[in-house]
Every structure is written in C-alpha cells, then in structure tokens.
BANU-554994 format. One record per atom (N, C-alpha, C): residue number from 0; x negated, y negated, z. Coordinates in steps of 0.02 Angstrom, whole numbers. Atoms other than C-alpha are relative to their C-alpha. Layout:
BEGIN
pos_x_y_z
NUM_X_Y_Z $
...
//
This chain:
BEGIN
pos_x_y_z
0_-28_-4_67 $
0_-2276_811_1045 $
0_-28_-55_-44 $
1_16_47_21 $
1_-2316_718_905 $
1_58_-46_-47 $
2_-60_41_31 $
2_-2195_565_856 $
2_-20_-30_-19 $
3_23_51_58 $
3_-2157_462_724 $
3_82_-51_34 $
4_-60_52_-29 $
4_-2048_305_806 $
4_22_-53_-58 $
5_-18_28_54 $
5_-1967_218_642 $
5_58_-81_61 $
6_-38_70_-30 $
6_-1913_22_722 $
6_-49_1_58 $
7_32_-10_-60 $
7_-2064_22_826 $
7_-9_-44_43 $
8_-18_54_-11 $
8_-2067_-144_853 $
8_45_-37_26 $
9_-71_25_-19 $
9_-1890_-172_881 $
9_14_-12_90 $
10_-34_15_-97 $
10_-1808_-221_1068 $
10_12_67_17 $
11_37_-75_-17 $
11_-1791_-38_1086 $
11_-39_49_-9 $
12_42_-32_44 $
12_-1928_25_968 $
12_-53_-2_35 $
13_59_-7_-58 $
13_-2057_-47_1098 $
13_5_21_52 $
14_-5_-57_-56 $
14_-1991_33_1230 $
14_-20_50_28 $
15_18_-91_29 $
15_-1981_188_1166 $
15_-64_25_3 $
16_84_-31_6 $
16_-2167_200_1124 $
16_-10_-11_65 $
17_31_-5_-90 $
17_-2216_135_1299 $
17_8_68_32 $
18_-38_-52_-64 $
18_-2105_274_1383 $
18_-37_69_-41 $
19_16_-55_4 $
19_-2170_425_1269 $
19_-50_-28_-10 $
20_93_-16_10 $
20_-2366_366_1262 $
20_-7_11_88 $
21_33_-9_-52 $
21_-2352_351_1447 $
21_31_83_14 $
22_-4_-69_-29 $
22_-2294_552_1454 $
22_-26_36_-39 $
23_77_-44_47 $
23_-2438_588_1324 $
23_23_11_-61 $
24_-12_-28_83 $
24_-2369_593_1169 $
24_-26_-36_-41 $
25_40_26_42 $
25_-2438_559_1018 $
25_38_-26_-51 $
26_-50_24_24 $
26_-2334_433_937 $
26_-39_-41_-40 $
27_-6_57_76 $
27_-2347_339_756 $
27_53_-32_-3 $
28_-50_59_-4 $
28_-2256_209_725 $
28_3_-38_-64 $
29_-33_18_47 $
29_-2152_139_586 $
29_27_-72_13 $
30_-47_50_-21 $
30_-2091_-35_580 $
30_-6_-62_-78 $
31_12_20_48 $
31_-2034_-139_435 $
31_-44_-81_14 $
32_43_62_-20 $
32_-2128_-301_525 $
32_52_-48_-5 $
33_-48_65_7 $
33_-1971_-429_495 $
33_-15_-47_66 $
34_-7_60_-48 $
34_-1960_-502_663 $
34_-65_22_66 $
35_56_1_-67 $
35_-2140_-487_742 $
35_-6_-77_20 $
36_17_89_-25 $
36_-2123_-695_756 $
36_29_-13_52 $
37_-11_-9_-55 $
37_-2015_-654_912 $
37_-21_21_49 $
38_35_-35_-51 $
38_-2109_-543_1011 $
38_-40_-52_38 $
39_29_45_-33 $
39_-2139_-623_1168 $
39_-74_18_57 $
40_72_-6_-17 $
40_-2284_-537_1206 $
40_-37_70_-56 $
41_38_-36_54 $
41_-2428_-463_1094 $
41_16_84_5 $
42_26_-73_22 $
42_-2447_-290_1020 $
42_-7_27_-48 $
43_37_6_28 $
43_-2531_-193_925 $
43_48_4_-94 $
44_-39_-6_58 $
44_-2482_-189_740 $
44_41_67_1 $
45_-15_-53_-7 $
45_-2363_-51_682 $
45_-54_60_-61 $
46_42_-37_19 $
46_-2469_109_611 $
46_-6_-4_-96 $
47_-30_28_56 $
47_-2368_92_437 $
47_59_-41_15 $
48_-45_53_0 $
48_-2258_-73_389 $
48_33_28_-59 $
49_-41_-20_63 $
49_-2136_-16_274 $
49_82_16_12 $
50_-75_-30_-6 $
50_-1948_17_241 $
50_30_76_-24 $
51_-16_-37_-13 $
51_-1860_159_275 $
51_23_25_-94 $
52_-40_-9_93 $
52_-1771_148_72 $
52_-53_23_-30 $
53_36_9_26 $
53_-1936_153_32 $
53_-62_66_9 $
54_35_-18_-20 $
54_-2042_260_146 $
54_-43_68_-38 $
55_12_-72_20 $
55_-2136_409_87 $
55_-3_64_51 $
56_-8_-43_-39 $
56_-2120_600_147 $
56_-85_4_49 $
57_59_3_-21 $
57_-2329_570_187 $
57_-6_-21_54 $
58_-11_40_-68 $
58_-2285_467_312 $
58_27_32_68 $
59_-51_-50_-51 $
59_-2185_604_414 $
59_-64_43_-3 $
60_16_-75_-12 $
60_-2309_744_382 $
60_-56_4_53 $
61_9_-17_-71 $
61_-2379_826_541 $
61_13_-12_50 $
62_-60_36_-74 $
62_-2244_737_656 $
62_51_65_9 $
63_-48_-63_-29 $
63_-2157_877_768 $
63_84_-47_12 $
64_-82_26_0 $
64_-2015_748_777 $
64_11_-79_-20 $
65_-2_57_22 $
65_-1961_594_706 $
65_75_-49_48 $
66_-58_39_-41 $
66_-1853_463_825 $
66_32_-59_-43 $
67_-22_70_58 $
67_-1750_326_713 $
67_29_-52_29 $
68_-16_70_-28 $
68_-1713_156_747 $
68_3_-28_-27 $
69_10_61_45 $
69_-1739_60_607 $
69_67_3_-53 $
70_-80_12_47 $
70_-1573_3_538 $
70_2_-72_6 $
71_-19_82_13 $
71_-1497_-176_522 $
71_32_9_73 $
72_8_-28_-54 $
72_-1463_-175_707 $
72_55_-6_26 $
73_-77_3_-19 $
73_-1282_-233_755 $
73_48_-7_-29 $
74_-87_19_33 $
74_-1092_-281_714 $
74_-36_-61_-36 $
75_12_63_24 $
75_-1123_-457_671 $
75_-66_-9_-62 $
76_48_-8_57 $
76_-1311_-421_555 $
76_29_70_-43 $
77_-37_-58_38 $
77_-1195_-263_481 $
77_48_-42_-49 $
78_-21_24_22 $
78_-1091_-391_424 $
78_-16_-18_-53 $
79_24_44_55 $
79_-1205_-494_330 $
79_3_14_-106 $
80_-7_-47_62 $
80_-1197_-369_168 $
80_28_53_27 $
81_-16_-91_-32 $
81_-1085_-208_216 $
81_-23_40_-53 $
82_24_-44_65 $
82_-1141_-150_38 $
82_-79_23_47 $
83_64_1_-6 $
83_-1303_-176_98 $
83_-12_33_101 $
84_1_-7_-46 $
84_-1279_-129_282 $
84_-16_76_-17 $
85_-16_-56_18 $
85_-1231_37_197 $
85_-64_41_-39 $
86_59_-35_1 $
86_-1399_72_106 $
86_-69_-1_55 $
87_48_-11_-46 $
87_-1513_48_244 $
87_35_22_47 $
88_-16_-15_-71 $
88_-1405_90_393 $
88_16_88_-20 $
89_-14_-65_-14 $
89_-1332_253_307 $
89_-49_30_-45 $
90_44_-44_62 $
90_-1426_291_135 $
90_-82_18_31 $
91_74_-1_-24 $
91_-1589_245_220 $
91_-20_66_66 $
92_18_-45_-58 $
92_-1564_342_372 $
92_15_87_-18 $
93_-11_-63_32 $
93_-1500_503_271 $
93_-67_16_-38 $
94_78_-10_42 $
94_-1667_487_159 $
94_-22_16_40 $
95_42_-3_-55 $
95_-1761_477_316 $
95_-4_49_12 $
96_-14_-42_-44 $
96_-1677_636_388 $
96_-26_67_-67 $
97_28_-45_60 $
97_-1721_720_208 $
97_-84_9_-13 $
98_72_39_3 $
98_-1891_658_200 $
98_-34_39_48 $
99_10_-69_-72 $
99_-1912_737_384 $
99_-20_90_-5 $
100_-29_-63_21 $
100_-1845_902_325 $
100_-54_10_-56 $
101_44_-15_52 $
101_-1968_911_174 $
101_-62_3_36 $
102_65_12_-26 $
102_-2118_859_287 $
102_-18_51_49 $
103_-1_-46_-48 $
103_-2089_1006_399 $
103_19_-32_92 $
104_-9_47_-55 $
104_-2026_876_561 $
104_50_66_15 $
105_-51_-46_-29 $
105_-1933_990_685 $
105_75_-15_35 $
106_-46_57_-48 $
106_-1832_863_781 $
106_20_-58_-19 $
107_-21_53_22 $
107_-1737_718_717 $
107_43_-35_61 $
108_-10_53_-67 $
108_-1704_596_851 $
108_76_-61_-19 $
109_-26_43_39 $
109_-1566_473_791 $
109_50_-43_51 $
110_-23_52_-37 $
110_-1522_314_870 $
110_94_-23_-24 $
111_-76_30_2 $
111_-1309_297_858 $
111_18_-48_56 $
112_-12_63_-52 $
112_-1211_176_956 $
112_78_32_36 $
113_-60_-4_-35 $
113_-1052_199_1071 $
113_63_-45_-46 $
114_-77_60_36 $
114_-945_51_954 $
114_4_31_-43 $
115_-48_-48_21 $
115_-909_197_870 $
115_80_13_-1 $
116_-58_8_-30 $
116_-777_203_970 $
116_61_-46_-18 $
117_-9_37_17 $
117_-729_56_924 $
117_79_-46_40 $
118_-43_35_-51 $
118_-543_12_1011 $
118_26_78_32 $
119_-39_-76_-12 $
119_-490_151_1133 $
119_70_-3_23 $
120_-78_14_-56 $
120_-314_71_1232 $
120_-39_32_69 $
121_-2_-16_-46 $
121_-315_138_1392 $
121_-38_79_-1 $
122_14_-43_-13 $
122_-383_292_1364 $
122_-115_24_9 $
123_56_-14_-21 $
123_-570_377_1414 $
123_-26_35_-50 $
124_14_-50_79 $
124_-656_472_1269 $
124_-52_4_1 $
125_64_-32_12 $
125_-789_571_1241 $
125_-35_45_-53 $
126_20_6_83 $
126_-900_633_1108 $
126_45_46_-43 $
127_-37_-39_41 $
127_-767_765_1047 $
127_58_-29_-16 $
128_-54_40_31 $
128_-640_623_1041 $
128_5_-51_-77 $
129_-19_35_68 $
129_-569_514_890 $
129_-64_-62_-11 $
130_56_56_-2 $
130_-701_382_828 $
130_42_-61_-31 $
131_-65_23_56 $
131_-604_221_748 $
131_-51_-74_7 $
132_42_22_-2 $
132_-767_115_701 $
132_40_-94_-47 $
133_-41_24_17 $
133_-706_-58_679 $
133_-58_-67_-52 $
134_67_19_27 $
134_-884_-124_566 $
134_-28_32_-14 $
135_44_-33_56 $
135_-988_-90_439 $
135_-56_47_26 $
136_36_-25_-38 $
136_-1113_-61_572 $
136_13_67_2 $
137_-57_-69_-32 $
137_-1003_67_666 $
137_11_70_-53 $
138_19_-34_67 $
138_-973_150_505 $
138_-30_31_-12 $
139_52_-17_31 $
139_-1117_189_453 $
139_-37_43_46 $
140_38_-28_-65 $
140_-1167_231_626 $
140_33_92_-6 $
141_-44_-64_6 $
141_-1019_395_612 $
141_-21_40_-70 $
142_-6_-39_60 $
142_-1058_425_429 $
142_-74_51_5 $
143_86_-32_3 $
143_-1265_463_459 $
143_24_74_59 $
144_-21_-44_-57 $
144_-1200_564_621 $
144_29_66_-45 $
145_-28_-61_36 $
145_-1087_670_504 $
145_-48_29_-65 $
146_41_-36_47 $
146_-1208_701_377 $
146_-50_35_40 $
147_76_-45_-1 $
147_-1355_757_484 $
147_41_77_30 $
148_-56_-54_11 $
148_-1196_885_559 $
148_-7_34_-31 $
149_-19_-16_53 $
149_-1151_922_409 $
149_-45_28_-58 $
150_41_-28_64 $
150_-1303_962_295 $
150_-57_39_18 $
151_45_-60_-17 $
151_-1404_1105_312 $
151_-79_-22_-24 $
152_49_8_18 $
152_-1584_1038_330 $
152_-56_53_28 $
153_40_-65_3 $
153_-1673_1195_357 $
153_-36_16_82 $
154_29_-24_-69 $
154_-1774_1205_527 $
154_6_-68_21 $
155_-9_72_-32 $
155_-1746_992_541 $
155_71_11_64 $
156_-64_4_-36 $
156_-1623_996_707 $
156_8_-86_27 $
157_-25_96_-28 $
157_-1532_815_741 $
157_2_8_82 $
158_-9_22_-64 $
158_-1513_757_919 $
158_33_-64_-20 $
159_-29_71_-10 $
159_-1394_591_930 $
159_5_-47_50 $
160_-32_22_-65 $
160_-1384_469_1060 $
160_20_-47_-12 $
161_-13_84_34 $
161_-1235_341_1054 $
161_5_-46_64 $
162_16_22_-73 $
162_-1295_229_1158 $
162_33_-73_4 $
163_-39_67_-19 $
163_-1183_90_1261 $
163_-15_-62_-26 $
164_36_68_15 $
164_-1215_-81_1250 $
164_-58_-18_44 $
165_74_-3_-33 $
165_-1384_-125_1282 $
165_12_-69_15 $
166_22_54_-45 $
166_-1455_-249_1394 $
166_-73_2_10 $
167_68_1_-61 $
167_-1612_-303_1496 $
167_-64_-21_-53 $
168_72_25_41 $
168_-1800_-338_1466 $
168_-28_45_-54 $
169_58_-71_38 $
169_-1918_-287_1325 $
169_-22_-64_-57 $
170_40_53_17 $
170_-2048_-397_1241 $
170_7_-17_-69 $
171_-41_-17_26 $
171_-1938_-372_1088 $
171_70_-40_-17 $
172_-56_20_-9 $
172_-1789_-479_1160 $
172_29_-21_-65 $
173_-49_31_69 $
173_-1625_-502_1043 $
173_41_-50_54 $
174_-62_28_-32 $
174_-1496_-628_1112 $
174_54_-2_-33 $
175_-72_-9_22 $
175_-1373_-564_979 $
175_47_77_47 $
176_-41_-34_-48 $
176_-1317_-464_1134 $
176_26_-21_62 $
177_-41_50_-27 $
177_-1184_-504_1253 $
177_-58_-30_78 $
178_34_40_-69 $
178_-1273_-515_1429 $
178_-90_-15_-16 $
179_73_33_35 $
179_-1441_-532_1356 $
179_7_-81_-3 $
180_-5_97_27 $
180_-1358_-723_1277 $
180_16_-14_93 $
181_-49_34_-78 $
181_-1244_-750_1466 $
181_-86_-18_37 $
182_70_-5_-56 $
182_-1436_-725_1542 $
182_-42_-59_-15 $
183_47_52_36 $
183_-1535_-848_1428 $
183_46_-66_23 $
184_-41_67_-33 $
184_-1398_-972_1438 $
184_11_-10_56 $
185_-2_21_-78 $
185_-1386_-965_1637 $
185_-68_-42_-2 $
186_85_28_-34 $
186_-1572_-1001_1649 $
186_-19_-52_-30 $
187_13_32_22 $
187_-1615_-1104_1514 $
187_80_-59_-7 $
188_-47_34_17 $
188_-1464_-1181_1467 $
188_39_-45_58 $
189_-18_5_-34 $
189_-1380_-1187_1637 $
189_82_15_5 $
190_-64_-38_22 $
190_-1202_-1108_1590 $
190_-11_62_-32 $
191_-14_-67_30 $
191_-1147_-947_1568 $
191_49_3_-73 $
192_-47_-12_54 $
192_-1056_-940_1394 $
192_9_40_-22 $
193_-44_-54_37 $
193_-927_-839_1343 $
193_22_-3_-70 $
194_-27_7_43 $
194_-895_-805_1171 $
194_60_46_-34 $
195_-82_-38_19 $
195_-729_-700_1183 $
195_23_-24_59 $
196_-22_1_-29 $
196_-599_-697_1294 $
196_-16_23_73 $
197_23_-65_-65 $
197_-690_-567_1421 $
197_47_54_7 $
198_-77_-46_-30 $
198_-532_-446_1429 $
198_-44_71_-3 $
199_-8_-81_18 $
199_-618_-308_1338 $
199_-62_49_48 $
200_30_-56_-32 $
200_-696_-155_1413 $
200_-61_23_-58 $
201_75_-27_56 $
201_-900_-110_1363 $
201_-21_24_53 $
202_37_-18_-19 $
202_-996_7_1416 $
202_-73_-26_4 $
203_63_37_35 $
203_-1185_-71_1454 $
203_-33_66_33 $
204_58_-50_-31 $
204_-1339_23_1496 $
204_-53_-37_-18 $
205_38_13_-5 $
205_-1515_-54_1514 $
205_-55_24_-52 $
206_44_-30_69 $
206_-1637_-40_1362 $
206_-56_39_35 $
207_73_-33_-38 $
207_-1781_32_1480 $
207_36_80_16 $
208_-41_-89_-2 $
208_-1637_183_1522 $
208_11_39_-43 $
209_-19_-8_73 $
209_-1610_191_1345 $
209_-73_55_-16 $
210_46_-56_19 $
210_-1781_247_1317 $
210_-16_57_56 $
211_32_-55_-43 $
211_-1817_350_1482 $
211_63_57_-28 $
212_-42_-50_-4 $
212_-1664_458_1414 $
212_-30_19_-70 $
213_20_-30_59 $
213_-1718_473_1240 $
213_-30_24_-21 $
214_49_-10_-26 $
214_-1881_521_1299 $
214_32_77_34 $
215_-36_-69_-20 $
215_-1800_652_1396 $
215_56_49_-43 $
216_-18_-41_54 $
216_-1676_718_1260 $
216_-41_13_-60 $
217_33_-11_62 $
217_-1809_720_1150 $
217_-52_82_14 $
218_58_-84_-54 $
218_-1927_854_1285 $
218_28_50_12 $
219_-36_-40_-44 $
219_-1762_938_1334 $
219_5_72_-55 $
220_15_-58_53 $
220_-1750_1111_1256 $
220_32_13_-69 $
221_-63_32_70 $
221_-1668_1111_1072 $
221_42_32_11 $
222_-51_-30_-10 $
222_-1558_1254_1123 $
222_36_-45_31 $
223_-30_31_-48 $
223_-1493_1134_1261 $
223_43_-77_-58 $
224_-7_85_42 $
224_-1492_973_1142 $
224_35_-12_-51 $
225_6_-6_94 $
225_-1516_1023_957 $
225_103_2_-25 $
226_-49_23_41 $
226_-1357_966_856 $
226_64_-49_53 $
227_-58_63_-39 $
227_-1273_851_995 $
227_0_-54_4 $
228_-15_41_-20 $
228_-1206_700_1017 $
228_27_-7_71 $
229_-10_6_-66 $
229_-1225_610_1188 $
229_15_-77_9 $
230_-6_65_-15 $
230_-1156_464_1253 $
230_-63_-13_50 $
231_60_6_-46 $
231_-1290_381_1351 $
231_32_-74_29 $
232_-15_65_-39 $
232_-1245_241_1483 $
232_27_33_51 $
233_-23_-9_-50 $
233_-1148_236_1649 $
233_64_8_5 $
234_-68_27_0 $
234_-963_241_1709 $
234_-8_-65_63 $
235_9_65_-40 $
235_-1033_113_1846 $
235_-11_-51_-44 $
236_10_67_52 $
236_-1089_-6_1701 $
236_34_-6_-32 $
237_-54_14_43 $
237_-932_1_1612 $
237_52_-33_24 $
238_-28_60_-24 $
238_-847_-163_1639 $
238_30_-46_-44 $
239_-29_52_53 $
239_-738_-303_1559 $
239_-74_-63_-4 $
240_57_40_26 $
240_-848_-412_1474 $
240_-10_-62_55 $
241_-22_43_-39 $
241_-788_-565_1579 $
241_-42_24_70 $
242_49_6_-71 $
242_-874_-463_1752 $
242_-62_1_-30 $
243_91_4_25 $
243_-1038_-467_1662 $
243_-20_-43_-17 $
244_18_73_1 $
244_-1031_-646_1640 $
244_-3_-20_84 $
245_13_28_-92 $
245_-997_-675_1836 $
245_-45_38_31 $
246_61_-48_-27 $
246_-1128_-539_1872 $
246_-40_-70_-8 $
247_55_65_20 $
247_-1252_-683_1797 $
247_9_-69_24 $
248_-10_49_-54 $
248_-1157_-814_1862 $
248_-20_4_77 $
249_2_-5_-69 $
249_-1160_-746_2034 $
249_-94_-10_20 $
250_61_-5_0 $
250_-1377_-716_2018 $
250_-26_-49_-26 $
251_36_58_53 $
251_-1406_-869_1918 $
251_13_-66_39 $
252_-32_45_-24 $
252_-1302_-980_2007 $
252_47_-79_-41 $
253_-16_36_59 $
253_-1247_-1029_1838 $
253_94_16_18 $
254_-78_6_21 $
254_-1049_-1090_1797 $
254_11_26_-42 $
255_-21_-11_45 $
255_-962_-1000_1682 $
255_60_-15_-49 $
256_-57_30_59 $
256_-886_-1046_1505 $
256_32_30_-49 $
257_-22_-20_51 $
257_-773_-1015_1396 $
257_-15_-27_-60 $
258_17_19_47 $
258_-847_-1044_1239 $
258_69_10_-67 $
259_-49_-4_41 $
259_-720_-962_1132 $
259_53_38_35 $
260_-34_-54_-31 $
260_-564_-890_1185 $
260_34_51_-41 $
261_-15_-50_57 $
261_-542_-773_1039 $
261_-10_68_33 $
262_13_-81_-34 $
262_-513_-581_1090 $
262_-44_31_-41 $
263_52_-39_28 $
263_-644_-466_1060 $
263_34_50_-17 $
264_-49_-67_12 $
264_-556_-309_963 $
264_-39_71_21 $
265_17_-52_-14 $
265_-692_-205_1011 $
265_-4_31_82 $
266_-30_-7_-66 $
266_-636_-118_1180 $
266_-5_55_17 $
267_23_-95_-13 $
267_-693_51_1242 $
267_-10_10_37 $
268_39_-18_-50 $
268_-721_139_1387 $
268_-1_87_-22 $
269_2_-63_19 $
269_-810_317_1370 $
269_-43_45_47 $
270_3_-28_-46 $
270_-851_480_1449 $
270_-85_15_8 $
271_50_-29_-14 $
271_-1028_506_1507 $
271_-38_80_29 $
272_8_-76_-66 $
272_-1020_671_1593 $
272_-27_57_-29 $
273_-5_-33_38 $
273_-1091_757_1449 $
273_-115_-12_26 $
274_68_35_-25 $
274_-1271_660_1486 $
274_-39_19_56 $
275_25_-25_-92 $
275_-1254_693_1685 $
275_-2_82_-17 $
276_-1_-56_-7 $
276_-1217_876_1635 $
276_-68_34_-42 $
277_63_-27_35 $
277_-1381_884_1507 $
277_-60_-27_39 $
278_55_-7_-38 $
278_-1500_794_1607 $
278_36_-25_87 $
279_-32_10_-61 $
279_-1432_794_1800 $
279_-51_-56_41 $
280_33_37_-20 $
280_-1578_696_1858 $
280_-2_-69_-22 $
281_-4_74_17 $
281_-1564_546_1750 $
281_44_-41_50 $
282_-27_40_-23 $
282_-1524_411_1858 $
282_3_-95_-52 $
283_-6_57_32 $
283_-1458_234_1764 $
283_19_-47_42 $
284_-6_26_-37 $
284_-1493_98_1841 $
284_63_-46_11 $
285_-65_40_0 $
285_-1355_-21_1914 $
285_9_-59_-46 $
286_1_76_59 $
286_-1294_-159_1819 $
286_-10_-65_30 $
287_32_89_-45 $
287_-1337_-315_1953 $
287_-64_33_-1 $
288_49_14_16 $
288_-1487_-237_1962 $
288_-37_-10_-68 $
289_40_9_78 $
289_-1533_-225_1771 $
289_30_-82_-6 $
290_1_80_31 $
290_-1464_-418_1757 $
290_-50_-20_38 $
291_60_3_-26 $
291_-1569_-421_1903 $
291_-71_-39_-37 $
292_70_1_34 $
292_-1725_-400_1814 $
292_2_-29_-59 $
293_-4_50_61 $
293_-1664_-473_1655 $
293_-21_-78_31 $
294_10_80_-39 $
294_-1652_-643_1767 $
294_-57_-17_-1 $
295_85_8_11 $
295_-1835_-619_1797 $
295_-26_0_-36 $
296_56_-3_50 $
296_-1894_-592_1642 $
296_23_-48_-30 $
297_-13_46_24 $
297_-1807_-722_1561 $
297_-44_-75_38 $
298_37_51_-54 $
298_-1873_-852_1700 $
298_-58_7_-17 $
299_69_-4_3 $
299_-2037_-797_1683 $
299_-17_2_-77 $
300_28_26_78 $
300_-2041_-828_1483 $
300_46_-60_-20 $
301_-44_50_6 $
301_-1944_-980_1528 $
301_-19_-64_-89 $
302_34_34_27 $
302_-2078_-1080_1446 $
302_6_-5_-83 $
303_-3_-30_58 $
303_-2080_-989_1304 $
303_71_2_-69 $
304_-79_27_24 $
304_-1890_-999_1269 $
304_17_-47_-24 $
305_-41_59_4 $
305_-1883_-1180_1287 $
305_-32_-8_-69 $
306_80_-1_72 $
306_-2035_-1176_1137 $
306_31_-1_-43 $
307_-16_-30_75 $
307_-1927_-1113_1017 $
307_68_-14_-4 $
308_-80_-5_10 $
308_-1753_-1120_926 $
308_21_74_30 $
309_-56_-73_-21 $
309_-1623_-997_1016 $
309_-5_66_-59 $
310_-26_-34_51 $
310_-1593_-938_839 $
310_-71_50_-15 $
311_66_-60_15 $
311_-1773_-844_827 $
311_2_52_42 $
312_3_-96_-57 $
312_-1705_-696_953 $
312_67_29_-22 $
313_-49_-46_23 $
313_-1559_-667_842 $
313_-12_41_-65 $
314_33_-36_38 $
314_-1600_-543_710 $
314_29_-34_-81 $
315_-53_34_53 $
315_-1441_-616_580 $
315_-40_-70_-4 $
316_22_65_11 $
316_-1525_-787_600 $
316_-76_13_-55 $
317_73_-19_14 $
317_-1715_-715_569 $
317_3_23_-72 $
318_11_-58_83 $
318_-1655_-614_406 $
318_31_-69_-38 $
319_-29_31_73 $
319_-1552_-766_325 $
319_-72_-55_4 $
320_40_44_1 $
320_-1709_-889_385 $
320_-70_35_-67 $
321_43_-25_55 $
321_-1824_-776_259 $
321_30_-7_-45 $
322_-35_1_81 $
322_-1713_-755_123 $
322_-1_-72_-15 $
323_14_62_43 $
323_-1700_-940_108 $
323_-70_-42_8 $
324_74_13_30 $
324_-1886_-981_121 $
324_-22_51_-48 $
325_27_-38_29 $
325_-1906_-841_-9 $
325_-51_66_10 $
326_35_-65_-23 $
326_-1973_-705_94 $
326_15_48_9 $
327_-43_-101_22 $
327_-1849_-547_53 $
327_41_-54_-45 $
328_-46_37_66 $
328_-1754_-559_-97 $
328_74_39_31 $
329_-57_-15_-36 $
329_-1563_-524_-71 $
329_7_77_16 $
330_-5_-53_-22 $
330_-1599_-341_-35 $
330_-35_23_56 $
331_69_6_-65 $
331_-1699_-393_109 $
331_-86_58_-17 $
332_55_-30_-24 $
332_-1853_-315_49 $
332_-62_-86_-45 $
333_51_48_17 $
333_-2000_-421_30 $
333_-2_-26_-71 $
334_2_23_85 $
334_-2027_-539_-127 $
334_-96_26_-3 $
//
C-alpha cells in the first residue's frame, strides 16, 4: 500500500514507518520537525515538514491510506492551550480527514487514546461503553472519533485505534509518560518516582505493539475494520500505576518514591476482546518484559541521558523552550 504517516518522527511515528517499510509499503512521511533535537538516534529527514492546520490536499494525493499521529500528544501538553489543543488535536485532524477524502485516500488510519475513558469506578468498558474524557486532550481525542463516524466522506473509510498507555523503546523517547519517567529515573537517577498516589488503574501496552497492530488493522480487510473503534493493549498490562513502579523497581533494583501523593483522577480499566476477536494472532507483549527492554534501552543511551537536561524528552517542556527563544509564535507555528 501506499502510506502517508503524519507524526513521523514522533515516539510512535518512527515506529510505525519501521514496521510498515519492513512489510513493503510505501510510506511518506509527514512530520512537523518540533522535537528532532531529541531523537536519540539519527534518521532520515521527514519527506514533507509541515503542519497538519496547514497541510495541503497535494500532499495526500496518490496515498491509498493516510495513518495520523500528529497532534499535541498528551493530557499534560493538551493542557498547555485547550483552545489551542482544540485546533490542532481536533480542527487539524478533521481537515486532515477532509483533505484525505478530496485526494481520493481510501483508508484513514487515526491514532485515539484509551483516556477517553477517562474515570471508570469499578467497572470494565468497552468501545460501545460511556466515554467521560477528563482533558482537553481526551476531548478532542472523542470529538475527531465522532466526526470521522459521523460525516459522510465519500469512499474515505476511518479505522480508530484507542490505544492504552504507551510505554517502551523507540529512538523518539518521551518521558512525559508514566513508566517511560519510573525507567529513566531507576537508571539514571537511581529512584523510582512516583508522581501520584499509584491507586489508579491504566491500561499500558508497548509502543513497538502499538505499531505491529496498526500495521495490521491497517492490511486487515475494511469490511472487517472500516468504521471501528478498537481498544488496543492487554488485560495482562492493565495494572495500578503503583505495580508499574515496583515492576522497575524489582528489574532496576531501584527504591521507590513517592514524589507526590496526589491521586491521579484518571482511572480505567477496559475491554480488549474486541482486538483479540479482529486480529486473533496478535500477541502483546508482557509488561516485565516490555520494562524489560525499556531497562535496556535506557542503559544503553545511558550516556546520552546524562548529556542532556531531563526536560528535552518532554514534549510540554520542548514546545514552551521554543516559544520563549522565539521559535513558534503562541500558535506554535513557526516565526
């Protein structure tokens, strides 16, 4: 097929391309360039640098499917402007899906998230359950979802995947994610820090599973796929935050801290069985082993870590460090 990967760059944007060039596809790549000063290892530029608010339909035309990624990327950088969260996370990604649809794109790929969900109580929920998004992020994440639903783009069919909380390696790394930071801080730091209480319930899943599935809902047949939302993650990786700090403790041999003991409100556990029932073969890997391998890759760009401020693998740090050297004006696009 031929794809157009919009966040190509990104902690799951490089992935992604890896996983569909190595099953032959012919993938372009979109990326607005913000945080290539992290990437902890080279590659190649993206094909076009540009923003999504911005992009033209030229840019889509002769792509059999377009995969999206490029948004403001979590709760905490959703925050920073929700006005503004709101034209790139939803306006931008609705253009996108229009843009698609004009260019003749058959397949619209679209990266959602599980903190959708947002607080569930005690209960299990799955994609035909209540959503109760508790951030701008989140938000925005349900509103794009209901529009591509909702609006008749002619032969464009959506695919969704809201995918758990991510983890693990990718040359990409953010540490504005939870076991991503617990991992950096075991190794480098030598403490595990907690910055909630640990009580609440998250689904994780491994950014490398992330793409081998998206990769696969993207090949799978559209009758099978075309207009669903899938949760993507494990019910084995769905854990109180708190065991996913002693996971790292236990492999690190790091102590763990309470940094803050503030509750986290966002608290979810949800149903996967929708995933196992579309692709039965996907296997996701365990969660000691994906810290596993996080452990290693962190260690092995130990060097590299110590090199730099923490704050250059959080994306919220990276966007306010431009704006005040004058390098996006307050609408984050370039001066």
């Amino acid at each position: 097929m031929r794809v157009l990967v919009t966040g190509s760059d990104g902690y799951l944007g490089s992935l992604l391309v890896t996983e569909l060039r190595s099953g032959g596809h012919d993938v372009a790549t979109l990326d607005s360039g913000l945080y290539r000063r992290a990437l902890l290892e080279s590659r190649d530029d993206p094909d076009s640098t540009g923003d999504t608010r911005d992009v033209a339909a030229t840019a889509l035309a002769g792509r059999d499917v377009v995969v999206h990624l490029a948004e403001l990327s979590n709760d905490p950088l959703g925050e920073l402007d929700p006005d503004l969260t709101v034209a790139i996370n939803h306006r931008g990604s609705v253009r996108l899906a229009d843009l698609a649809a004009e260019a003749g794109v058959g397949r619209f790929v679209y990266f959602s998230s599980c903190s959708v969900y947002g607080a569930t109580g005690d209960a299990i929920v799955d994609e035909e359950g209540p959503t109760n998004p508790l951030t701008a992020y989140a938000r925005c994440k349900v509103a794009v979802e209901q529009d591509l639903l909702g609006t008749d783009r002619g032969d464009l069919v959506p695919v969704m995947l809201r995918n758990a909380t991510v983890y693990g390696p990718s040359p990409a790394l953010r540490l504005d994610l939870a076991i991503n930071e617990f991992v950096y801080d075991a190794v480098i730091n030598g403490a595990v820090r907690m910055r909630s209480a640990g009580t609440s319930w998250r689904p994780f899943v491994q950014a490398g599973d992330i793409a081998i599935a998206a990769r696969a809902l993207m090949e799978a047949p559209i009758e099978s796929v075309g207009r669903q939302i899938v949760n993507v993650g494990s019910d084995e990786a769905t854990v109180q935050v708190s065991t996913a700090a002693e996971i790292v403790g236990r492999l690190t041999g790091a102590p763990v801290e309470i940094a803050d003991p503030s509750p986290d409100l966002r608290d979810y556990r949800v149903s996967f069985a929708k995933l196992s029932s579309l692709l039965p073969d996907l296997r996701m890997r365990p969660i000691e082993d994906g810290i596993g391998d996080l452990v290693a890759f962190v260690r092995d760009h130990a060097d590299d870590f110590r090199a730099r401020p923490k704050d250059d693998f959080f994306r919220l740090a990276e966007l306010r460090r431009r704006r005040e050297a004058g390098e996006l004006d307050e609408a984050l696009r370039r001066t």
